[in-house]
KOLVO-438790 format. One record per residue: residue number from 1; residue in three letters; x, y, z of N, C-alpha, C, O in turn. Coordinates in pm, 1 decimal, decimal comma, always signed. Each point is the difference from the previous one (the first is absolute). Layout:
BEGIN
NUM_ALA_X_Y_Z_X_Y_Z_X_Y_Z_X_Y_Z
...
//
This chain:
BEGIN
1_UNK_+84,7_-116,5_+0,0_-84,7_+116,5_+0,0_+90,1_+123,9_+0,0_+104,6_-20,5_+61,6
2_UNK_-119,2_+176,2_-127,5_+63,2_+35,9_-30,9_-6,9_+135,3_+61,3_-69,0_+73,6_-70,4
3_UNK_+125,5_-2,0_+198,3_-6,2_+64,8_+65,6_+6,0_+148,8_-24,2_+97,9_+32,1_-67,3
4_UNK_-199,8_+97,3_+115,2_-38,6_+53,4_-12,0_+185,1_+172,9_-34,6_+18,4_+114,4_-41,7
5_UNK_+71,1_-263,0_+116,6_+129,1_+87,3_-10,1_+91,5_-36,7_-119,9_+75,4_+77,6_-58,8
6_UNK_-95,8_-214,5_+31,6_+38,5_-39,6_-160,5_-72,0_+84,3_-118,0_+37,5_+23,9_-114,8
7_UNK_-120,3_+1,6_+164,6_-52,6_+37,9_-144,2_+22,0_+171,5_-48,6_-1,3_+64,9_-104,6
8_UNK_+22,6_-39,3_+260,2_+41,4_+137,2_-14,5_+156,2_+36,8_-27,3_+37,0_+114,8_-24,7
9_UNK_+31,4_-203,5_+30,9_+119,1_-13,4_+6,2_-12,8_-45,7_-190,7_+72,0_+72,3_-69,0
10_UNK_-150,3_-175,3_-7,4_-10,1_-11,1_-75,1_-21,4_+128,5_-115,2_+80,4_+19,2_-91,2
11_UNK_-154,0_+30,4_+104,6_-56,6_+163,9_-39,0_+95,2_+76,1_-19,3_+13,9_+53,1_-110,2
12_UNK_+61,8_-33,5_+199,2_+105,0_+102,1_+41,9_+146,3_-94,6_-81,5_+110,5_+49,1_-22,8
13_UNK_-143,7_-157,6_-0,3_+162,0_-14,1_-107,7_-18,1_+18,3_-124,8_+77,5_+43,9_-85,0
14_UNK_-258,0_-104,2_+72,2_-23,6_+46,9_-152,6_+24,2_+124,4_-59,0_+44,0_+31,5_-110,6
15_UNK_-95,4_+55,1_+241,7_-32,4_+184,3_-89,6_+164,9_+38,9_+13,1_+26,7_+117,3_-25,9
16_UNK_+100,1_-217,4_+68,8_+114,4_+47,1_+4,7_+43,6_-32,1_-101,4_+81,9_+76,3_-51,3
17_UNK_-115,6_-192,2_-13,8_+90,6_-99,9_-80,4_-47,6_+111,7_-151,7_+67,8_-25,5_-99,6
18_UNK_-166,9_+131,5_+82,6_+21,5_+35,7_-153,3_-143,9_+15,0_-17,0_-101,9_-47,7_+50,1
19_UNK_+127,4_+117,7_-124,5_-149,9_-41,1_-129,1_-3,5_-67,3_-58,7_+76,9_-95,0_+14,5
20_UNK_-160,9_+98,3_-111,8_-16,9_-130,6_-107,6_+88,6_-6,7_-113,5_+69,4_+94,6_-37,2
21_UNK_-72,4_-184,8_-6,0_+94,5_-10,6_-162,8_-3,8_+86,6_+6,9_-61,3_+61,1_+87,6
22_UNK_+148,7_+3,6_-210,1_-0,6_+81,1_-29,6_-80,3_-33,0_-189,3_-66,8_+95,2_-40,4
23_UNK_+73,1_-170,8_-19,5_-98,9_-74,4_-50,9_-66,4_+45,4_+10,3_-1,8_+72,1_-99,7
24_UNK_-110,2_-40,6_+180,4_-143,6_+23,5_+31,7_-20,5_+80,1_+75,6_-10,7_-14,4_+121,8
25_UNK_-0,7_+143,9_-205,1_-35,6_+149,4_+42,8_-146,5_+2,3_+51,3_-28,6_+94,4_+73,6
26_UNK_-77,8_-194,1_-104,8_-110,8_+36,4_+77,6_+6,3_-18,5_+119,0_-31,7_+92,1_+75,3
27_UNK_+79,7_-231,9_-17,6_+28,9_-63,8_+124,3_+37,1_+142,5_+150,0_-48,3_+9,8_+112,8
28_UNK_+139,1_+65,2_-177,4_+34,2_+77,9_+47,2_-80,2_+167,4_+35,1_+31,5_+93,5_+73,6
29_UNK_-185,6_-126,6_-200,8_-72,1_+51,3_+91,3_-12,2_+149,5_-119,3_-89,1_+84,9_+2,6
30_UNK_+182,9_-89,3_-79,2_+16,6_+132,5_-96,7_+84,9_-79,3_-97,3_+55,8_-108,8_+14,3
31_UNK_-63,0_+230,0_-164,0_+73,6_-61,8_-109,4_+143,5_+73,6_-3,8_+32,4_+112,3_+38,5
32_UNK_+24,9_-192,1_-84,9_+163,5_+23,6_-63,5_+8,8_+23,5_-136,2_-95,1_-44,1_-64,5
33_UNK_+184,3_+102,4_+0,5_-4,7_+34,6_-154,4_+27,0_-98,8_-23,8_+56,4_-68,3_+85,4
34_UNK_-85,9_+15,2_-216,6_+71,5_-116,1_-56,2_-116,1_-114,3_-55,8_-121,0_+22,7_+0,3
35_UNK_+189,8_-161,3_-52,3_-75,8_-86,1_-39,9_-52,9_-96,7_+90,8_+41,1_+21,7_+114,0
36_UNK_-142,8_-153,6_-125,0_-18,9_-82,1_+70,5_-33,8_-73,6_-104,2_-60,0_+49,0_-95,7
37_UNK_+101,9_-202,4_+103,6_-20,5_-130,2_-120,2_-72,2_-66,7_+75,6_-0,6_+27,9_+119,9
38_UNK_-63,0_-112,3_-160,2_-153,0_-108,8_+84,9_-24,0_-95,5_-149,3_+21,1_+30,9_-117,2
39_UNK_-73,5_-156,9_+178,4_-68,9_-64,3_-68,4_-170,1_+8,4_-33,6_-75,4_-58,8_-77,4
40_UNK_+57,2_+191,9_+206,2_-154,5_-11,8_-34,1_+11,5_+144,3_+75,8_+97,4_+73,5_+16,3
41_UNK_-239,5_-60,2_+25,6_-48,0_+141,9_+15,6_+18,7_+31,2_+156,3_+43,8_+94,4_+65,8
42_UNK_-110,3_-247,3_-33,6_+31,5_-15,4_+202,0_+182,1_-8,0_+10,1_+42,6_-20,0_+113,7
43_UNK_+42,1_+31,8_-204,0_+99,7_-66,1_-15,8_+66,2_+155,1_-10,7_+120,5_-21,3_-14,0
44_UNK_-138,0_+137,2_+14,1_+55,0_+129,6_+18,8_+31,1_+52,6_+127,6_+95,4_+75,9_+17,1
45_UNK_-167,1_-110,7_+68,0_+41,2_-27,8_+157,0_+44,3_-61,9_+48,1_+2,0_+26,0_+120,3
46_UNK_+67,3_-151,1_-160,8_+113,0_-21,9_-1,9_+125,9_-93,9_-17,8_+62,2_-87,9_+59,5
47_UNK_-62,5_+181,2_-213,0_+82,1_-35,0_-45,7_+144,7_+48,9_+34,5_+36,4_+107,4_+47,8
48_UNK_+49,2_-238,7_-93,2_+155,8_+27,8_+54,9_+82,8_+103,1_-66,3_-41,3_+66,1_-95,2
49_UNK_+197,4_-49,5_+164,5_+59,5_+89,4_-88,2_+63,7_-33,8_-111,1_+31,3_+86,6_-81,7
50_UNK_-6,4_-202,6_+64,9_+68,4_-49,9_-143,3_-92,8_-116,1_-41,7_+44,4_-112,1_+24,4
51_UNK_-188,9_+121,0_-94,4_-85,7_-71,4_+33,0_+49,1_-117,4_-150,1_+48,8_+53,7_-99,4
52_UNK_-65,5_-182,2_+101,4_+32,1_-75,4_-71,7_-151,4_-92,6_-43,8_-82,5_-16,5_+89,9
53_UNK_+58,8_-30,3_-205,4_-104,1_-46,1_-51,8_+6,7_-88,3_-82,3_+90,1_+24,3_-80,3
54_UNK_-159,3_-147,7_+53,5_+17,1_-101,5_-90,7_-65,2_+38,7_-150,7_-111,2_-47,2_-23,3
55_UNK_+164,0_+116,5_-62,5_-57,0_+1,9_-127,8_-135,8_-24,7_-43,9_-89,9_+74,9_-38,3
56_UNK_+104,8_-273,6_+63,5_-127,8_-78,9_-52,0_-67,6_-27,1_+86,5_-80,6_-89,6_-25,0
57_UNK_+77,9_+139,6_+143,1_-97,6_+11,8_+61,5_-96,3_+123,2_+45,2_-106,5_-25,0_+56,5
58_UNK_+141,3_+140,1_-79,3_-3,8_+143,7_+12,1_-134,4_+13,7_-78,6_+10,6_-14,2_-121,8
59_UNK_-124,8_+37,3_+167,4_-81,1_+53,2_-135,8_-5,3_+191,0_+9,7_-37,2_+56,1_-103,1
60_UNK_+68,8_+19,7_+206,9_+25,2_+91,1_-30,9_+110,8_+61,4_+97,5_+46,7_-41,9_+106,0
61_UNK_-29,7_+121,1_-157,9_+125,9_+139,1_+59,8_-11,1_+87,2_+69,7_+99,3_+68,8_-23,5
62_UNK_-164,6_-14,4_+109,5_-72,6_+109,7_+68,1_+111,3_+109,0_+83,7_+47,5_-13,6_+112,7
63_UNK_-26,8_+121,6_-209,6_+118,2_+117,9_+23,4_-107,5_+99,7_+79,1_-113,3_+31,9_-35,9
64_UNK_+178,9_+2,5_+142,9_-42,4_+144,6_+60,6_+122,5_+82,2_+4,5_+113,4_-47,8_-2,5
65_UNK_-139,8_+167,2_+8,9_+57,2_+109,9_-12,0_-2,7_+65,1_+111,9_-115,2_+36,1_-24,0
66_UNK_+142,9_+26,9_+155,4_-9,1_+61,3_+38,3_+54,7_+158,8_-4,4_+122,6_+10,7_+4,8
67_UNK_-194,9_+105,8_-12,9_+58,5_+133,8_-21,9_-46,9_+84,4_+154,1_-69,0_-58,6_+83,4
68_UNK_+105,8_+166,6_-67,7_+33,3_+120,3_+162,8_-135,6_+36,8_-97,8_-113,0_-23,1_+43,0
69_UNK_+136,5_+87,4_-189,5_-63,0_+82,6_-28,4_-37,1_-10,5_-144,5_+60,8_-84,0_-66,4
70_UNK_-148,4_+154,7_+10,5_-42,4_-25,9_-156,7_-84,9_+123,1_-42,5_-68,5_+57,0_+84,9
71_UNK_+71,6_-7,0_-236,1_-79,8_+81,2_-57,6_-153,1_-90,1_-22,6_-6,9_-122,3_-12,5
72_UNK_-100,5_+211,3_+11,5_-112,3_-68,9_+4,3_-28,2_-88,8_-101,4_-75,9_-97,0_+0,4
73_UNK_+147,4_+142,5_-88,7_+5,2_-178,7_-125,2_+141,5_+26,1_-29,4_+72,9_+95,0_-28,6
74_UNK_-64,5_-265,7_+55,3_+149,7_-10,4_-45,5_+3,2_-112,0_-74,2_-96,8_-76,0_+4,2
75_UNK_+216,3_+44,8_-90,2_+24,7_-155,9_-96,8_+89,5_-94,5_+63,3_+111,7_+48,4_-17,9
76_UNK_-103,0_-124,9_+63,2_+65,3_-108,5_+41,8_+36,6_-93,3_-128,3_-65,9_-83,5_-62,0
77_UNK_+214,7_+138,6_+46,7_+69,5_-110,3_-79,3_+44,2_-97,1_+18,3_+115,0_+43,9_+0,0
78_UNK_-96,8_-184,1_+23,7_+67,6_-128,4_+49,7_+52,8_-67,1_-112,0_-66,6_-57,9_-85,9
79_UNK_+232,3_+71,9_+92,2_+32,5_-100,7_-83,2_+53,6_-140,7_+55,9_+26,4_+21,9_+118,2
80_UNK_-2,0_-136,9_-143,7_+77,2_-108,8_+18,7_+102,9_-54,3_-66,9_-17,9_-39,3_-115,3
81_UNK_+123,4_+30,2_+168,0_+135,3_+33,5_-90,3_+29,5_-172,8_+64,2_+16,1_-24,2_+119,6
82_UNK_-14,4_-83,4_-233,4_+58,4_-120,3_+27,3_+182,5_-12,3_+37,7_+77,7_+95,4_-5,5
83_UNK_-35,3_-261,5_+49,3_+101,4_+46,5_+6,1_+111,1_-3,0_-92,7_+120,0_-3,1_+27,2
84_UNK_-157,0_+3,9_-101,5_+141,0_+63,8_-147,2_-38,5_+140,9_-8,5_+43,4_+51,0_-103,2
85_UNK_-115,1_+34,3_+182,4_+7,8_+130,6_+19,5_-64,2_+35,1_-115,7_+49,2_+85,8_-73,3
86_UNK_-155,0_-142,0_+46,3_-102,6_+80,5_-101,8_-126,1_-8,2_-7,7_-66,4_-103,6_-4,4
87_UNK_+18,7_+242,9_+1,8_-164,3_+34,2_+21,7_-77,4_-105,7_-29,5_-24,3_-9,2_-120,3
88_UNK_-12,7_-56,1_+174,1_-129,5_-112,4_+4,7_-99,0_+23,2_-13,3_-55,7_-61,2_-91,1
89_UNK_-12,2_+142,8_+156,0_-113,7_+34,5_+8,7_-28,6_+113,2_+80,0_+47,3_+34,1_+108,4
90_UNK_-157,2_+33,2_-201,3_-4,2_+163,3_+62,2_-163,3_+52,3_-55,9_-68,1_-11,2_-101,9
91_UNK_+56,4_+75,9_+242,8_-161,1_+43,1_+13,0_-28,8_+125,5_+49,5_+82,9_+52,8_+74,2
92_UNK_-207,3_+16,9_-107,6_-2,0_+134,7_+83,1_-179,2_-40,8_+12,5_-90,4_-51,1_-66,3
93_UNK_+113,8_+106,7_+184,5_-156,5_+24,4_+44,4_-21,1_+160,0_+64,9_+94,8_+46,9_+62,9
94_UNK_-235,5_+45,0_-81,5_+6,5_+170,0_+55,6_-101,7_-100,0_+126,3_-83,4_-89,9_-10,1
95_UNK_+149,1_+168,9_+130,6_-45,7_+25,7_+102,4_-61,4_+135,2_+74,7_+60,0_+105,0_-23,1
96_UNK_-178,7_-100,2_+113,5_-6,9_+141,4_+33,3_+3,7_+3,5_+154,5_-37,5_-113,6_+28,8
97_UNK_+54,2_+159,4_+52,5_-54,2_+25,3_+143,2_-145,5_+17,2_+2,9_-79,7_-40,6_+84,6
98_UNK_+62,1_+97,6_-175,4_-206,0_+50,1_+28,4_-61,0_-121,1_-54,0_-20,0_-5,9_-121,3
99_UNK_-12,8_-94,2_+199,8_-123,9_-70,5_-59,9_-47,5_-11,7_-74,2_+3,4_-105,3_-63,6
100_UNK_-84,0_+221,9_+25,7_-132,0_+58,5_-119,1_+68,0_-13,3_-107,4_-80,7_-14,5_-91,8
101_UNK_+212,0_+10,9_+44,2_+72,4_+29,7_-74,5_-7,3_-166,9_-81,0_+54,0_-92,0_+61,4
102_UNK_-104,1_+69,2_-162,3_-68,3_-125,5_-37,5_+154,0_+5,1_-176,0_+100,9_-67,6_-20,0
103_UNK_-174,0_+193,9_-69,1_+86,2_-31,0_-91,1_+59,4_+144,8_-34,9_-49,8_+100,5_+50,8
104_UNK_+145,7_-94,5_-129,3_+92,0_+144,1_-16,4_+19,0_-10,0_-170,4_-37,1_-99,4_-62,5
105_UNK_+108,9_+233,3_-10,1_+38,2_-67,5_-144,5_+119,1_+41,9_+34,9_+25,5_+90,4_+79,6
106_UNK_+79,1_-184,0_-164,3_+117,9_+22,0_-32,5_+48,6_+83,2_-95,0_-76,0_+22,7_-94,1
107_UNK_+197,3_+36,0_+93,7_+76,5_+114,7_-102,6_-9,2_-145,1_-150,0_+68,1_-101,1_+17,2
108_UNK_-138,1_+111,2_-122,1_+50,5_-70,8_-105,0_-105,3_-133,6_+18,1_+15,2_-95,6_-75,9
109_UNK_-81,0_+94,1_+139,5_-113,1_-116,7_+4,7_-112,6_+71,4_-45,0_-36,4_+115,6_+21,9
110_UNK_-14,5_-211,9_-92,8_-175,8_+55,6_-61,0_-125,0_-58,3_+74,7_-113,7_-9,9_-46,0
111_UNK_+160,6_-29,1_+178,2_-113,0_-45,0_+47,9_+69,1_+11,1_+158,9_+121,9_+6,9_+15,5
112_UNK_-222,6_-6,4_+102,4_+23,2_+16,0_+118,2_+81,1_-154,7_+64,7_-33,8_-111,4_-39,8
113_UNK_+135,2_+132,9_+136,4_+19,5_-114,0_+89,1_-33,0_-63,2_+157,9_+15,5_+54,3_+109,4
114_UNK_-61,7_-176,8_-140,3_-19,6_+22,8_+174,4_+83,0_+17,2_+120,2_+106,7_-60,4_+10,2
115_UNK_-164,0_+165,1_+110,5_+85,1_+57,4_+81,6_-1,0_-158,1_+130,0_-86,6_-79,8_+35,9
116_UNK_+143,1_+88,1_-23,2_-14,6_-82,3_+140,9_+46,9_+12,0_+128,2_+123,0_-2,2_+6,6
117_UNK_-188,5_+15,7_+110,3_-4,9_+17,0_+161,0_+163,8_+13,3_+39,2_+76,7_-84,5_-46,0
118_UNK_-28,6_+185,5_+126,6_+126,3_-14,1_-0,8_-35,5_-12,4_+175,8_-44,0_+94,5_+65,5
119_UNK_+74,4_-233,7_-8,6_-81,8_+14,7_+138,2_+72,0_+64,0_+111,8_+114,9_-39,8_+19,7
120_UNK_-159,7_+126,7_+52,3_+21,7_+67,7_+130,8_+46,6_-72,4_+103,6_-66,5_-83,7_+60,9
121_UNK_+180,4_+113,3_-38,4_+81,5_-134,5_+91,6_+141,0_+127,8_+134,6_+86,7_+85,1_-19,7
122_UNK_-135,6_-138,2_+112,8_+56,0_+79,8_+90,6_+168,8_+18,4_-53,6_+79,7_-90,1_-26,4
123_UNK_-55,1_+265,4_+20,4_+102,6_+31,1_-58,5_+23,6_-3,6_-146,9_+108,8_+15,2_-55,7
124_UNK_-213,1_-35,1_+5,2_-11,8_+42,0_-143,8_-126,2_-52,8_-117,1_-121,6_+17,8_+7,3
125_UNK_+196,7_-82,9_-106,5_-136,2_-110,8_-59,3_+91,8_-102,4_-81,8_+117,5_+19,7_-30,9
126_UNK_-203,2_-146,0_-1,4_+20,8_-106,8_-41,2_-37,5_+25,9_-151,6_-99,9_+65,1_-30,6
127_UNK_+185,3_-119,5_-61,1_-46,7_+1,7_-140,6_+1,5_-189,9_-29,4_+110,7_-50,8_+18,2
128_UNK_-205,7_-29,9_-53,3_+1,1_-110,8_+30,0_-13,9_-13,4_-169,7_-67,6_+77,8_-67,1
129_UNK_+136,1_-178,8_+18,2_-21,6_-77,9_-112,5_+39,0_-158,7_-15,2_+113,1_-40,7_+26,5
130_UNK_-211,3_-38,1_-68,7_+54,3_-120,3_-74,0_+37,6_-77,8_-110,3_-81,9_+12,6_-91,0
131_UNK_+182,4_-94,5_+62,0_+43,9_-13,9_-83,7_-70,6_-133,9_-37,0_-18,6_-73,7_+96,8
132_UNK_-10,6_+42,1_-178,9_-24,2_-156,6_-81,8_+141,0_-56,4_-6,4_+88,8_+63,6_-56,8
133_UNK_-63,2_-196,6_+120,9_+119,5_-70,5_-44,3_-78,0_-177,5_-120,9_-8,9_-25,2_-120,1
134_UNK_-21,2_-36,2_+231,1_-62,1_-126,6_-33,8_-74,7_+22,0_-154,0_-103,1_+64,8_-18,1
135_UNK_+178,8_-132,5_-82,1_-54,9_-5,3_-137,5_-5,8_+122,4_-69,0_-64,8_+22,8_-102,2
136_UNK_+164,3_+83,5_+188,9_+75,9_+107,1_-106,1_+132,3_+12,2_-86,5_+74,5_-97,5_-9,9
137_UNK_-55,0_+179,3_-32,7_+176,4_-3,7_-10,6_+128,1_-53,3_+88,4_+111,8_-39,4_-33,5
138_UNK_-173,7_+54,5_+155,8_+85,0_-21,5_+114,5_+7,8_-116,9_+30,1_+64,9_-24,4_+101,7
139_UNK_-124,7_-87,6_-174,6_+17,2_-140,1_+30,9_-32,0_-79,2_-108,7_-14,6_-122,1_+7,0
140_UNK_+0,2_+207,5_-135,6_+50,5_-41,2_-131,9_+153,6_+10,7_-63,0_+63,0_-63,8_-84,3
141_UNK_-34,8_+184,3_+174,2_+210,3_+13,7_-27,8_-9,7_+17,8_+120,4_-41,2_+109,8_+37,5
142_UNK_+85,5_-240,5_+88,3_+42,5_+3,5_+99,1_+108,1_+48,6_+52,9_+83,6_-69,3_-57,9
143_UNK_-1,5_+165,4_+152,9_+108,6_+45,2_-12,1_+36,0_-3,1_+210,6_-33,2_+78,0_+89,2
144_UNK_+126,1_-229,9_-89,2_+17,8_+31,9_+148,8_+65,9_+48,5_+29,4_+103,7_+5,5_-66,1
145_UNK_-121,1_+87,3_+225,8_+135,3_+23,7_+0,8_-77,4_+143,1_+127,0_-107,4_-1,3_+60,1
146_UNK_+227,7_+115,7_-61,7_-64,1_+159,0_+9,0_+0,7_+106,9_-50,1_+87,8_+62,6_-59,4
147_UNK_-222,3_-34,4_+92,5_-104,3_+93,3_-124,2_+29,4_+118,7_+100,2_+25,3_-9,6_+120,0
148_UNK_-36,4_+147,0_-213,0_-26,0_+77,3_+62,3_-161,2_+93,6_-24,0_-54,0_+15,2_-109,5
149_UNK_+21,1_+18,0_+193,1_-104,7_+121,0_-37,7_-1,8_+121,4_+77,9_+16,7_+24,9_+119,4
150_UNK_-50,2_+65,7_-256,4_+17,2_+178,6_+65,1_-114,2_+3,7_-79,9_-35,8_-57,7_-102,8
151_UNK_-24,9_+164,3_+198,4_-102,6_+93,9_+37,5_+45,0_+155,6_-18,5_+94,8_+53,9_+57,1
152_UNK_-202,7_+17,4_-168,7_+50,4_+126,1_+21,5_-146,0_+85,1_-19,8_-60,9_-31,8_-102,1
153_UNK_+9,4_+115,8_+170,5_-103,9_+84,9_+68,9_+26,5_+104,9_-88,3_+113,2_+47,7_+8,2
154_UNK_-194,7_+3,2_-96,1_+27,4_+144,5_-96,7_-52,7_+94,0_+170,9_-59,2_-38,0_+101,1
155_UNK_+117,9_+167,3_-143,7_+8,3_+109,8_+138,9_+89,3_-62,6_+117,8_-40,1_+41,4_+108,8
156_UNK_+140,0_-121,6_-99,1_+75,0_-42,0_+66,0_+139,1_-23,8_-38,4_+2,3_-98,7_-73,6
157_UNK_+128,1_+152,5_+94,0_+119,7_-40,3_-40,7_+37,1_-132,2_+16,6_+51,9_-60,4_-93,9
158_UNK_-72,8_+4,0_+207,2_+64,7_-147,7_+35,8_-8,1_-70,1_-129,9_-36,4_+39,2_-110,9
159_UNK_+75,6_-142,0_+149,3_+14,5_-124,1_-101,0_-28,0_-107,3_+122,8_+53,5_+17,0_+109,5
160_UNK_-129,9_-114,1_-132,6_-16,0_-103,4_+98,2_+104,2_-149,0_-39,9_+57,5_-23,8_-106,2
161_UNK_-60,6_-56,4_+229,2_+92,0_-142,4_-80,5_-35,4_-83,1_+71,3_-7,9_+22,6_+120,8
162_UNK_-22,0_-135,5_-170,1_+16,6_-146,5_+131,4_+45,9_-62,7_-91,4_+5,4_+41,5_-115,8
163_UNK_+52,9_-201,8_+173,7_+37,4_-94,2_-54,1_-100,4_-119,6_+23,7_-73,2_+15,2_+97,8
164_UNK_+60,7_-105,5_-154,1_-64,4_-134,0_-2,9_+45,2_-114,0_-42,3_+48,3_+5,6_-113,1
165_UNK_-46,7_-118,1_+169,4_+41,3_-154,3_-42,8_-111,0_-60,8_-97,3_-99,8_-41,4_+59,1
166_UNK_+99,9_+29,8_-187,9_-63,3_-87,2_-76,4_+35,8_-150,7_+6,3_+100,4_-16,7_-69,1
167_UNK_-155,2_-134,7_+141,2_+108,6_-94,9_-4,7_-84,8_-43,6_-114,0_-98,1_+74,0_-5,3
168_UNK_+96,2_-167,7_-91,7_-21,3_-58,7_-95,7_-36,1_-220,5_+59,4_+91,7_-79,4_+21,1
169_UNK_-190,2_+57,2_-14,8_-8,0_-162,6_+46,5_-129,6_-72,1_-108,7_-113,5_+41,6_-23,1
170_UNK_+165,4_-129,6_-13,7_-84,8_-38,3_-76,5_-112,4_-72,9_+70,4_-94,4_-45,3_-64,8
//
């Protein structure tokens, strides 16, 4: 049975021993700049810092973004750079802070795009996207090894980066 002084003693090494990953900026209660890799959506909370994934088993990719700050629509570029160091695959999605904000037009597009939820997350917002792997490119030219992906926020200088383990198993 586990005494009312263990446990306080327990408490008190945890809140010494750290915060959380560093991995997992929600855990901690607020966001960090930067990326987060997951196999799924429940899988952004927490996910690791050098997160590794089986190819053929993966059916999707789920990149968050975390930003401090953002213009009320912004473009989220994501590329994936395999490892012979070349662009793999690359996507942009417009995000807004305002909700209401459904679709926008682009400079050179003849038709409107959809905006999507950039979610409100203590210390800034989340830009969430997923990727299709299972019965895409990505497991029609399998490539093991580490991938990189950057993130870049139009109205923001940074450049974002993580790394990832693709393993390849038949």
């Amino acid at each position: 049975m586990l005494t009312i002084g263990f446990v306080v003693m327990l408490s008190v090494a945890t809140a010494l021993a750290g915060g959380p990953p560093a991995g997992n900026p929600e855990a901690a209660g607020r966001a960090t700049e930067g990326i987060v890799l997951a196999g799924s959506q429940e899988g952004l909370g927490h996910a690791a810092m050098f997160p590794s994934f089986d190819l053929m088993r993966l059916r999707d990719l789920w990149v968050r973004v975390h930003v401090q700050r953002m213009p009320k629509t912004a473009r989220l570029d994501l590329v994936l750079t395999n490892p012979r160091g070349e662009a793999f695959y690359q996507t942009s999605l417009i995000f807004s802070r305002d909700p209401k904000v459904k679709s926008a037009a682009l400079d050179g597009s003849d038709h409107p795009v959809t905006v999507f939820p950039a979610r409100k997350v203590p210390g800034g917002y989340a830009l969430d996207q997923v990727i299709p792997i299972m019965g895409s490119v990505f497991t029609r030219y399998p490539a093991p090894g580490t991938w990189v992906v950057q993130a870049n926020v139009s109205g923001l200088s940074d450049t974002f980066t993580a790394t990832m383990d693709f393993e390849v198993t038949p």
